[in-house]
C-alpha positions as CSV (number, residue, x, y, z in Angstrom):
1,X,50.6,11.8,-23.5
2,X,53.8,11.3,-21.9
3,X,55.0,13.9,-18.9
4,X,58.0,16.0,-19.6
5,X,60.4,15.6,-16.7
6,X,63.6,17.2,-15.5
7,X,66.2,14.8,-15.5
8,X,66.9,13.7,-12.1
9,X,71.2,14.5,-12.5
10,X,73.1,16.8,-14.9
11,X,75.1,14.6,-17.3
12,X,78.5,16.9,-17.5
13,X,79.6,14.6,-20.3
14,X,76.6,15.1,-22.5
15,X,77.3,18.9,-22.2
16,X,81.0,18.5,-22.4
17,X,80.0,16.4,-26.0
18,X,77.2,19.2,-26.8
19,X,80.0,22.2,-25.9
20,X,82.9,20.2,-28.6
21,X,79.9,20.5,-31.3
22,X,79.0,23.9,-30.6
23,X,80.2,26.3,-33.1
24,X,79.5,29.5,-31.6
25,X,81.2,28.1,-28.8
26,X,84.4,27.6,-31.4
27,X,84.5,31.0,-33.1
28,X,83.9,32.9,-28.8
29,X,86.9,30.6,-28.1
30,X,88.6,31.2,-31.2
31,X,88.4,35.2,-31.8
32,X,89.2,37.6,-28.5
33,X,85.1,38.3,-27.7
34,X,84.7,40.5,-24.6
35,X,83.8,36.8,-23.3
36,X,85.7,35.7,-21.0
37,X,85.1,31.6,-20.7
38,X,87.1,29.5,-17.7
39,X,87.2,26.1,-18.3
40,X,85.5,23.9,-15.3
41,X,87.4,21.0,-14.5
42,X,85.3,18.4,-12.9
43,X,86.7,15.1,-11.3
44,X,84.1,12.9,-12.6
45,X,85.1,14.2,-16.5
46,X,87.6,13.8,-18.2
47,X,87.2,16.7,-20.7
48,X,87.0,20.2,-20.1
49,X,83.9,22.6,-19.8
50,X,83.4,25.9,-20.3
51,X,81.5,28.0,-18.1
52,X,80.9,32.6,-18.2
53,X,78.9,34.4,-16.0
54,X,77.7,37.6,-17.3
55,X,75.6,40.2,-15.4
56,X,74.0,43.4,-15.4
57,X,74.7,45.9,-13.1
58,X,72.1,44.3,-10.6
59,X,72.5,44.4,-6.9
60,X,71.9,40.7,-6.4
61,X,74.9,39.5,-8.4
62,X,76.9,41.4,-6.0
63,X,76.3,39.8,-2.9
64,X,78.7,37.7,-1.1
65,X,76.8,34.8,-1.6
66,X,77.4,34.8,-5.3
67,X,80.6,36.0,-4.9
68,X,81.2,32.7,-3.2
69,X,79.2,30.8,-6.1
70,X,81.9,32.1,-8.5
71,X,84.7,31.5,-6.2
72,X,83.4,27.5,-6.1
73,X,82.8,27.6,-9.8
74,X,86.5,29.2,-10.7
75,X,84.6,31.6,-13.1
76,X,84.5,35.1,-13.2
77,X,81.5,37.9,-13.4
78,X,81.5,40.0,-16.3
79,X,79.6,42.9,-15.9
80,X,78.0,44.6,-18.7
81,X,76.0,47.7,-19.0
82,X,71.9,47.3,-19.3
83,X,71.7,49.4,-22.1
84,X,74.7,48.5,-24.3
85,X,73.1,45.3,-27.0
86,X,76.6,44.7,-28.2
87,X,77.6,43.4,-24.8
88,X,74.9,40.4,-24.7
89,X,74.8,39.6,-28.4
90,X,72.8,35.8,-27.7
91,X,70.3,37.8,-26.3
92,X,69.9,40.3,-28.8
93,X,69.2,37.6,-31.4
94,X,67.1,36.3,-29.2
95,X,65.1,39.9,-29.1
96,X,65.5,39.9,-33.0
97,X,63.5,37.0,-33.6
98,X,61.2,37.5,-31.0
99,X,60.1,41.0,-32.2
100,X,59.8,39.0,-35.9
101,X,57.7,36.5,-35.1
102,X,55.2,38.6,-32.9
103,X,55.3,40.7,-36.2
104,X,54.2,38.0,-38.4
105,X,50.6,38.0,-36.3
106,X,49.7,42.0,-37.4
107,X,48.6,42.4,-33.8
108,X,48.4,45.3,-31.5
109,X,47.3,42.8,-28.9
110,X,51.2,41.2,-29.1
111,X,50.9,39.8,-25.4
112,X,48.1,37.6,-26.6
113,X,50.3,35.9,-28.9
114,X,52.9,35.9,-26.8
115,X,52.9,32.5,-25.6
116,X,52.3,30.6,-29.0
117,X,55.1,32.7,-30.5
118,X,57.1,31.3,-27.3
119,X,56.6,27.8,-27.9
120,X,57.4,27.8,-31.1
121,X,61.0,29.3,-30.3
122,X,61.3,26.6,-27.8
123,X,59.8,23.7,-30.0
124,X,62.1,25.0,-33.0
125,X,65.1,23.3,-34.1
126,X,68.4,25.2,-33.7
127,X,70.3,24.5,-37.2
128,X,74.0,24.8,-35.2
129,X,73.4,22.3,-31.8
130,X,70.3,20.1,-34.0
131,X,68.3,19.9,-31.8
132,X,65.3,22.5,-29.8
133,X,65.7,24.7,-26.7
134,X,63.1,22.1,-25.5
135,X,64.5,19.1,-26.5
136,X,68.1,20.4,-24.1
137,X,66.2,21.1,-21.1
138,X,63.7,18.5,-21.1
139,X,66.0,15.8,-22.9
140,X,62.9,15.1,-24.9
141,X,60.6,17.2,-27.9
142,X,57.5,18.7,-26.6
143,X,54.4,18.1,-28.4
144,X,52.4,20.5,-29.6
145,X,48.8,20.8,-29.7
146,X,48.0,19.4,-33.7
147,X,50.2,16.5,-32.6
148,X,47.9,15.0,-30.7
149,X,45.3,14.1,-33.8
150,X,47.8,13.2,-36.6
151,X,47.2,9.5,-35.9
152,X,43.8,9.3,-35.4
153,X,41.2,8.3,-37.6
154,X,38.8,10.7,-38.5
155,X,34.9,9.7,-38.5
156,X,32.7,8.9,-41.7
């Protein structure tokens, strides 16, 4: 079994290709979303990024530390409220399909399942980037436990 490693650098034009694919991305940049996206300019690219930061009312994102981060950055913090789920729609979804799949077990027991349901949302292929949660952080796909035996022989 191979390790899964984090890449060693962040490869800006790989995302900048990934964001020009992305068509969430389009229609956030295309209708007037609550969003509000800066575009990063960075010297060693020579196409545009797009970068948000959105926060809760936490005190952390208030400190003059990241106040600095967003200075360096040339975003902006948007604040939302905690209890609002219109004002962080991604992770709604992201809730949604959660709360389906832990459904699908007919447990009361749901933190038991909780981390195969989990892998399976990372391992899963997202239909509008093509390719899994996994596959973007770790640059490679994970491989899941029945992987390991679909080549083998089995004994007579």
């Amino acid at each position: 079994m191979a390790a899964i490693s984090v890449p060693e650098s962040v490869d800006y034009d790989e995302m900048a290709t990934a964001q020009d694919s992305d068509d969430e991305l389009r229609s956030l940049l295309e209708t007037g979303s609550g969003l509000e996206l800066k575009q990063l300019i960075l010297p060693s690219l020579e196409r545009l990024l797009y970068s948000d930061i959105s926060t809760d009312r936490g005190s952390n994102f208030v400190s003059n530390l990241f106040q600095d981060l967003t200075r360096f950055l040339s975003t902006s913090k948007t604040r939302t409220t905690s209890f609002l789920p219109a004002a962080s729609g991604i992770v709604e979804r992201m809730h949604r399909q959660l709360k389906a799949s832990i459904k699908c077990y007919a447990t009361l027991n749901w933190s038991e399942v909780l981390p195969t349901v989990l892998l399976g949302m990372r391992v899963c292929l997202k239909e509008d980037i093509g390719v899994s949660p996994a596959e973007m952080v770790y640059g490679q796909c994970l491989s899941l436990p029945g992987e390991f035996f679909r080549n083998s022989t089995s004994p007579r």
